[in-house]
C-alpha positions as CSV (number, residue, x, y, z in Angstrom):
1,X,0.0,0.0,0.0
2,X,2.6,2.6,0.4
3,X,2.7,2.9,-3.3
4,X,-1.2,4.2,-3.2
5,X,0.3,6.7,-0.2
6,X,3.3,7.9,-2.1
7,X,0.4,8.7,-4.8
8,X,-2.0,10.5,-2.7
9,X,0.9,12.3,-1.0
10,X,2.0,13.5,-4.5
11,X,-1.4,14.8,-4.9
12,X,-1.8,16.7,-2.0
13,X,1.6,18.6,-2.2
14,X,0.3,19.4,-5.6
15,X,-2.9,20.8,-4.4
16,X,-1.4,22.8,-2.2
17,X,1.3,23.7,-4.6
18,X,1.8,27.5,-3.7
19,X,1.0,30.5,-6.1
20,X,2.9,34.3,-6.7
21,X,1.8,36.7,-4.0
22,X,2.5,39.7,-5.8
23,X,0.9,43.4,-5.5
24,X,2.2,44.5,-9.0
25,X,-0.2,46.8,-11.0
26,X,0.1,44.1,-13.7
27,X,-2.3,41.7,-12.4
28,X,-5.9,41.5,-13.0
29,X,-6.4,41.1,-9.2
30,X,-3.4,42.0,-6.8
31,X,-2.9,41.4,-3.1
32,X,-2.3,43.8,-1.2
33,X,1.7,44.4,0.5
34,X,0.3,43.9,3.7
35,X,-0.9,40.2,2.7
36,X,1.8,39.7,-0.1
37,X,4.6,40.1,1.7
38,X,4.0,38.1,4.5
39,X,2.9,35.0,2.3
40,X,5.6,35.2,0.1
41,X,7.7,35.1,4.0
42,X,5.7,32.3,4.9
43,X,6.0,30.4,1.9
44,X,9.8,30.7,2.3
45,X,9.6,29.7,6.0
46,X,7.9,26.9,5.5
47,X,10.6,25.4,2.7
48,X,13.2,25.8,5.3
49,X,10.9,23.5,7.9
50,X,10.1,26.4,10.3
51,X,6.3,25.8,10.9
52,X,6.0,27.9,13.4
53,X,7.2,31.3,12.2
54,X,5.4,30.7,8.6
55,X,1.8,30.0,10.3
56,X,2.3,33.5,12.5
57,X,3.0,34.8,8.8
58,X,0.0,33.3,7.5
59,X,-1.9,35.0,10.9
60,X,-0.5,38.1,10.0
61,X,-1.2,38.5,6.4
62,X,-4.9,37.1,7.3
63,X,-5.1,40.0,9.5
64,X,-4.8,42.3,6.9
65,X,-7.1,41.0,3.9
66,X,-9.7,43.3,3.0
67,X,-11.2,41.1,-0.7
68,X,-12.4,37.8,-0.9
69,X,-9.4,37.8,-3.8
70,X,-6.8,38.2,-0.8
71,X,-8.8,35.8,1.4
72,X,-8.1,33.3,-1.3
73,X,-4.5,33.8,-1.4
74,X,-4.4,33.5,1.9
75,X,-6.0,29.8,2.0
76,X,-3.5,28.9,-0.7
77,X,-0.6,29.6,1.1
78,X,-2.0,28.4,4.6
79,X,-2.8,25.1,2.7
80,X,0.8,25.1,1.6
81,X,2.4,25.6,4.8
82,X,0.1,23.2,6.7
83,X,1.3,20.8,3.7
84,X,4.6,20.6,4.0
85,X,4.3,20.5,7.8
86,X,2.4,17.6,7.5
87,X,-0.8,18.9,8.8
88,X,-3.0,17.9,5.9
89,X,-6.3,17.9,7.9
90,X,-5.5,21.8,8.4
91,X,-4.5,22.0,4.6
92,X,-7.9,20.3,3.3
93,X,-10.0,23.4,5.5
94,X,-8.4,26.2,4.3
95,X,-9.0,24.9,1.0
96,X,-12.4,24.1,1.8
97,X,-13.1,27.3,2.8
98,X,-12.5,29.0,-0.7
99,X,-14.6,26.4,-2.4
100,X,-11.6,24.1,-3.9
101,X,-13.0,21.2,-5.9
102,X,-12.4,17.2,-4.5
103,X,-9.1,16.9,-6.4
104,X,-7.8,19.4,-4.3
105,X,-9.4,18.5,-1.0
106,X,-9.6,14.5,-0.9
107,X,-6.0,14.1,-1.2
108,X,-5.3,15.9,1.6
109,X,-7.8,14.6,4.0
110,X,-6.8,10.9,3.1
111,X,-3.2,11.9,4.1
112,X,-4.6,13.1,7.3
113,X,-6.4,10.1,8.4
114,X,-9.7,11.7,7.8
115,X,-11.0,9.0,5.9
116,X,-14.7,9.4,5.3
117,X,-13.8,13.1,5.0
118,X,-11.6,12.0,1.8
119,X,-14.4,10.0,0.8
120,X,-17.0,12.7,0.7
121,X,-14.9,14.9,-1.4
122,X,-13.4,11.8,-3.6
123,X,-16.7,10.9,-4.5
124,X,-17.9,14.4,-6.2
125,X,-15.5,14.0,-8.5
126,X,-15.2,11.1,-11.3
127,X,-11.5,10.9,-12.5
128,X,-9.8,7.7,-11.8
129,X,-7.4,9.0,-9.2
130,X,-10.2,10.0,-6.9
131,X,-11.9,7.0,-7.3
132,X,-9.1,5.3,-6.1
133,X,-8.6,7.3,-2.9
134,X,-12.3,6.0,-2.2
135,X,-11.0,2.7,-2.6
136,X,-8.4,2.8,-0.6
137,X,-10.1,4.8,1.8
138,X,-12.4,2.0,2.8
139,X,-8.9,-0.7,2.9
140,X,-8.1,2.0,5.5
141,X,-11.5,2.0,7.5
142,X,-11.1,-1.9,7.7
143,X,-14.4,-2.2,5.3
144,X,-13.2,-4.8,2.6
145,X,-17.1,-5.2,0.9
146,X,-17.2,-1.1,0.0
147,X,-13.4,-1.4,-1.0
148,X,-13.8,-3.8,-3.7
149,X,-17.0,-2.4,-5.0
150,X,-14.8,0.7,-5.7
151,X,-12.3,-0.9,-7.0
152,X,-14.4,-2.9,-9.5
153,X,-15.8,0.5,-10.6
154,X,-12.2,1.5,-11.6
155,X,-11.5,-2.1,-13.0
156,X,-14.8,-1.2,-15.2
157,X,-13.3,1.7,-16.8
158,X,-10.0,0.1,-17.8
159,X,-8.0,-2.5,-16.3
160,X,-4.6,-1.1,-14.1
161,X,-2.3,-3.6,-11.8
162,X,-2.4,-1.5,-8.7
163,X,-6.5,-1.5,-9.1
164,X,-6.3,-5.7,-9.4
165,X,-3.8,-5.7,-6.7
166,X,-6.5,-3.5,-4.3
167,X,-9.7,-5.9,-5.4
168,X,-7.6,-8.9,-4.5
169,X,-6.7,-8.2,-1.1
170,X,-10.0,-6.9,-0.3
171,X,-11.8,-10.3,-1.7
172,X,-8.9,-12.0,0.6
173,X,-9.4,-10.6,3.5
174,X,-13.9,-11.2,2.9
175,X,-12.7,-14.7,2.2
176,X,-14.0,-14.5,-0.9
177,X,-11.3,-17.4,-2.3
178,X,-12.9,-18.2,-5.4
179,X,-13.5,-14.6,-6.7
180,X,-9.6,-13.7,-4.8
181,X,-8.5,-16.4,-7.2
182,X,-10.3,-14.9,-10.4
183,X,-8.8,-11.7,-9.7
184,X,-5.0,-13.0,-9.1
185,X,-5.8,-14.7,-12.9
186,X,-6.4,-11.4,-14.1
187,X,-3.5,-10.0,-12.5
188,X,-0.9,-12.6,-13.3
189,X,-1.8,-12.6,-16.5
190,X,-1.5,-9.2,-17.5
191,X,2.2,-8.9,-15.6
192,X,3.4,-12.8,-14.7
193,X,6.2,-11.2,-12.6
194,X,7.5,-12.9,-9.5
195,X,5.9,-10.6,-7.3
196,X,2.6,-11.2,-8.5
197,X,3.2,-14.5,-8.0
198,X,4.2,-14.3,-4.4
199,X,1.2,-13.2,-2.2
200,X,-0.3,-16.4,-4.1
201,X,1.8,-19.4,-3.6
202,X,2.6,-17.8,0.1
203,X,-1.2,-18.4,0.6
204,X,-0.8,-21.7,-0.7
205,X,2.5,-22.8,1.2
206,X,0.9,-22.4,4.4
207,X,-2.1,-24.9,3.9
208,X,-1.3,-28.9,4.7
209,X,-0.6,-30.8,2.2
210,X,0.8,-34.2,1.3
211,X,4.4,-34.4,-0.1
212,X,3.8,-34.9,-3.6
213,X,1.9,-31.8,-3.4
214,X,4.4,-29.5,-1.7
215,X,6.5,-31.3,-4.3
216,X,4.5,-29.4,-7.1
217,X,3.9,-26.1,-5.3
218,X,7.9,-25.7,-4.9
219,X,8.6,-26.7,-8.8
220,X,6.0,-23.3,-9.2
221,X,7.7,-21.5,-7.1
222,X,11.1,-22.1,-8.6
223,X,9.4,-21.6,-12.5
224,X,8.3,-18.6,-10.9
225,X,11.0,-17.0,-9.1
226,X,9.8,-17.2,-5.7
227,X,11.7,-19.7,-4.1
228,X,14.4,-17.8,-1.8
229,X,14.7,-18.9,1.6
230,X,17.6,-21.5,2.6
231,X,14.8,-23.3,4.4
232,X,12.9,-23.6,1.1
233,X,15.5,-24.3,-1.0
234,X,16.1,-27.2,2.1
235,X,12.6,-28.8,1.9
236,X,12.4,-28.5,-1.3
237,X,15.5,-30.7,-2.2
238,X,14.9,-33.3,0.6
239,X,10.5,-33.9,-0.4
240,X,12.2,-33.9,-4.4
241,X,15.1,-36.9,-3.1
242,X,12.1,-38.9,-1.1
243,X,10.0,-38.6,-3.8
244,X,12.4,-40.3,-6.7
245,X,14.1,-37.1,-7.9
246,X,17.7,-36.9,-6.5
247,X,18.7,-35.1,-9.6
248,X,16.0,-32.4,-9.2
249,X,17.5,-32.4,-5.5
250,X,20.8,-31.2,-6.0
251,X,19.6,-29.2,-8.7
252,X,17.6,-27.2,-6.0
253,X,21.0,-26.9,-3.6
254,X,23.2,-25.5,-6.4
255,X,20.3,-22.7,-7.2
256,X,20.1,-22.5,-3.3
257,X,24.3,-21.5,-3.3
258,X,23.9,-19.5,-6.0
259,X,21.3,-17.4,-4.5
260,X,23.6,-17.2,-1.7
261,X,20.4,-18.8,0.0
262,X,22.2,-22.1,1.1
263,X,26.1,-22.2,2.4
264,X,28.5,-24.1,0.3
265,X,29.5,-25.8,3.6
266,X,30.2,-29.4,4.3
267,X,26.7,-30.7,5.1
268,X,25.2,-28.8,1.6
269,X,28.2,-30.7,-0.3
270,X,27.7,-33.9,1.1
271,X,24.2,-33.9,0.5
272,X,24.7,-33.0,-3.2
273,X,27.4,-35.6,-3.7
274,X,24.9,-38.4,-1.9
275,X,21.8,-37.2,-4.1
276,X,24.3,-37.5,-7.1
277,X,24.9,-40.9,-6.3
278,X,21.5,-41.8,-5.8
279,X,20.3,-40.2,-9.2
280,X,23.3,-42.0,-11.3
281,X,21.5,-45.9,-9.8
282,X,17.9,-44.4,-10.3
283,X,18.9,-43.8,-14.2
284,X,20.0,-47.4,-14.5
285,X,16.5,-48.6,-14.3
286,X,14.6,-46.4,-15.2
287,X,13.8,-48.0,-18.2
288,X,13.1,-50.9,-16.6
289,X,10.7,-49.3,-14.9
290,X,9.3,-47.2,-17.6
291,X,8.1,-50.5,-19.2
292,X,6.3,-52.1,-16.8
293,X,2.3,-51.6,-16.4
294,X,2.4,-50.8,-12.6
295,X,1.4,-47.7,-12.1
296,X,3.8,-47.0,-8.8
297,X,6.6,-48.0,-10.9
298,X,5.5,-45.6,-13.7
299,X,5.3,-42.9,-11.4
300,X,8.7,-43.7,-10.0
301,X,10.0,-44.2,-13.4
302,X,8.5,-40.6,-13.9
303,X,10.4,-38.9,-11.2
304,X,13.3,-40.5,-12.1
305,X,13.1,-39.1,-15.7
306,X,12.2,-35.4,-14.0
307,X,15.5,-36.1,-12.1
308,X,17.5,-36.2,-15.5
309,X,15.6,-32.9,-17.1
310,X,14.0,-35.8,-19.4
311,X,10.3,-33.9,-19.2
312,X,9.2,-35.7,-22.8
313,X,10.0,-39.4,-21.4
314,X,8.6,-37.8,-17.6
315,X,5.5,-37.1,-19.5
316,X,5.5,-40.1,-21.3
317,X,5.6,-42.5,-18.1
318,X,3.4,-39.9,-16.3
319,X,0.5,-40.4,-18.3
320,X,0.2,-44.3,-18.2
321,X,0.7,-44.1,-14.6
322,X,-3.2,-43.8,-14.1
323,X,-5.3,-41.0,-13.3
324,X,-4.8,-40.3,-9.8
325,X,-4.2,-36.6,-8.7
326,X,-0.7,-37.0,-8.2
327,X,0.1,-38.9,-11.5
328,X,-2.0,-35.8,-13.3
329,X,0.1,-33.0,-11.8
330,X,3.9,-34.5,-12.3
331,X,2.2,-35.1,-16.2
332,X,0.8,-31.5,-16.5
333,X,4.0,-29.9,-14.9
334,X,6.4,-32.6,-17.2
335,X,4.3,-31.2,-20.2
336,X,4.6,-27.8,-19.6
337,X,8.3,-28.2,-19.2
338,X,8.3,-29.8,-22.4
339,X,6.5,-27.0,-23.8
340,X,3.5,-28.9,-24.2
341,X,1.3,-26.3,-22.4
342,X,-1.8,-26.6,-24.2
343,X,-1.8,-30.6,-23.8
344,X,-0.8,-29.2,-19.9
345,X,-3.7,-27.4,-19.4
346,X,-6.3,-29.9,-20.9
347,X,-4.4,-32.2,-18.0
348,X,-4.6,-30.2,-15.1
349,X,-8.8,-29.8,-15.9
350,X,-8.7,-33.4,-15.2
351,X,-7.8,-32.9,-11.4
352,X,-11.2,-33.2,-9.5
353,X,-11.9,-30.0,-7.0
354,X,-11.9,-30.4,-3.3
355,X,-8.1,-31.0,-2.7
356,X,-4.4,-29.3,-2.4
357,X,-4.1,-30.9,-5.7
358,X,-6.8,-28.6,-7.5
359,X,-5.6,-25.2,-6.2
360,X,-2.0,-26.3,-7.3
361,X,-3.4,-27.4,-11.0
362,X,-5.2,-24.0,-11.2
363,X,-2.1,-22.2,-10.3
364,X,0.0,-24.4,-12.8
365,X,-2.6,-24.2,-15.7
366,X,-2.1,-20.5,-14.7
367,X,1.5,-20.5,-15.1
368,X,0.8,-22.3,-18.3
369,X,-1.1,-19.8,-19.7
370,X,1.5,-17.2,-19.3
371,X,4.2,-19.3,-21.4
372,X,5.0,-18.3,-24.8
């Protein structure tokens, strides 16, 4: 969120951006020296951060208006120095006070906390930018259901990340999954960045889940660039080595060291040398395995050819190994590897609902979807 308050911040130092306080002849209307000069000091004080002494400058000039044109001139420059003190609340009344429109005035009261004071003004005015400090506005004021019904009004005008981003975690936090999900689809697939993929799988990571199905959520996170912690990068190798894949084990150590995730220290080293081991006898009968019509030796022979990058003969073994769920998600995630992703997608459909495993084909067919 502090991306949406860098925003509104932007927009209320530029509503209160200051104007010339001048008493030339020149001007259609002119101020006065006895206001001008004292703004223009005020103005200056506040740039070099001395509150004080520019709002006694502000009280001084106001003293001495005398047209509704100086009163105005006034506000602006009160608003101003209230801005850059960070007194926003302040700020939004003076310019209330000289009739400034919501652009001006729902910035500054969302900066202030002032929430359904932002809202108000945000909602007189129909640009995009205010919309989205309505939005926002309710994430603030803990109301998730009014949140998301202003964000889908943005999303109805055009489609933005940071409005999908918004609708998301306001369906999250309702516990709306399904639509949640929808959303993330929208969002992943318009930017399929790793950080659009994160607040997803860490959703996922933390509900139980049997080992060939963590198995399947860390390959996602790996194709998606958010697998980072040493303990990760841990797990991930040791359920990949239980589950036939010894290769795909020390695979995941050496991207651990790279990352500067895992040590290159004895116990990493010895590990990798004892899944290299274990990979090298697994290949010598694979084949063996590949061949026969039991379906736990086709999924082992499976694993076996995922340990050796082989994703065509993986697939291959994968798909006569029967149509349990964890025989259809090792074949979906071996086909997309072997850029198969349209035969990938058609496999993960096959998954039935109600488990880890149909979130984690979702997410994959996802994934698949984004591949070119």
């Amino acid at each position: 969120m502090s991306r949406v308050s860098s925003f509104v911040l932007s927009l209320a130092l530029a509503a209160a951006t200051p104007l010339a306080f001048s008493a030339a002849p020149a001007a259609a209307q002119t101020v006065s020296q006895a206001v001008g000069k004292p703004l223009q000091e005020a103005v200056a004080l506040a740039k070099k951060g001395n509150a004080a002494a520019a709002g006694a400058k502000i009280q001084a000039a106001r003293a001495a208006v005398k047209s509704d044109f100086e009163k105005k001139k006034v506000a602006e420059a009160a608003a101003y120095v209230y801005t850059v003190g960070r007194n926003y609340g302040a700020a939004a009344k003076e310019l209330e006070s000289i009739g400034a429109g919501p652009n001006q005035v729902a910035p500054l009261y969302y900066q202030a906390g002032n929430y359904q004071a932002a809202i108000k003004a945000a909602s007189k005015s129909g640009s995009p930018d205010m919309q989205l400090i309505v939005a926002q506005s309710y994430v603030k004021m803990n109301q998730p259901a009014k949140a998301a019904d202003a964000y889908k009004k943005l999303l109805a005008k055009g489609t933005r990340k940071e409005w999908l981003e918004g609708l998301a975690a306001a369906q999250y936090k309702m516990g709306q999954k399904d639509e949640y999900m929808k959303t993330l689809e929208r969002l992943i697939k318009a930017d399929p960045s790793p950080a659009n993929w994160s607040s997803l799988l860490y959703n996922l990571k933390n509900e139980p889940m049997g080992g060939q199905a963590k198995l399947a959520l860390f390959q996602l996170m790996m194709e998606t660039g958010n697998l980072k912690s040493g303990p990760d990068y841990d797990e991930f190798s040791q359920l990949a080595t239980i589950n036939g894949a010894p290769g795909l084990g020390k695979k995941v150590l050496e991207q651990g060291i790279a990352a500067k995730a895992l040590p290159n220290d004895a116990r990493v080293q010895s590990l990798m040398t004892r899944m290299s081991g274990m990979a090298q006898t697994n290949a010598t009968s694979v084949t063996k395995l590949a061949s026969s019509a039991n379906p736990t030796d086709l999924m082992k022979a499976g694993m076996v050819y995922t340990s050796l990058a082989n994703h065509q003969a993986a697939a291959s073994a994968f798909a006569k190994a029967g149509t349990k769920p964890e025989a259809l998600i090792n074949l979906g995630i071996a086909q997309v590897r072997a850029g198969n992703t349209p035969a990938a997608r058609e496999t993960f459909k096959k998954i039935p609902a109600g488990t880890a495993y149909a979130d984690l084909a979702g997410l994959w067919s996802l994934y698949a979807s984004t591949k070119r």
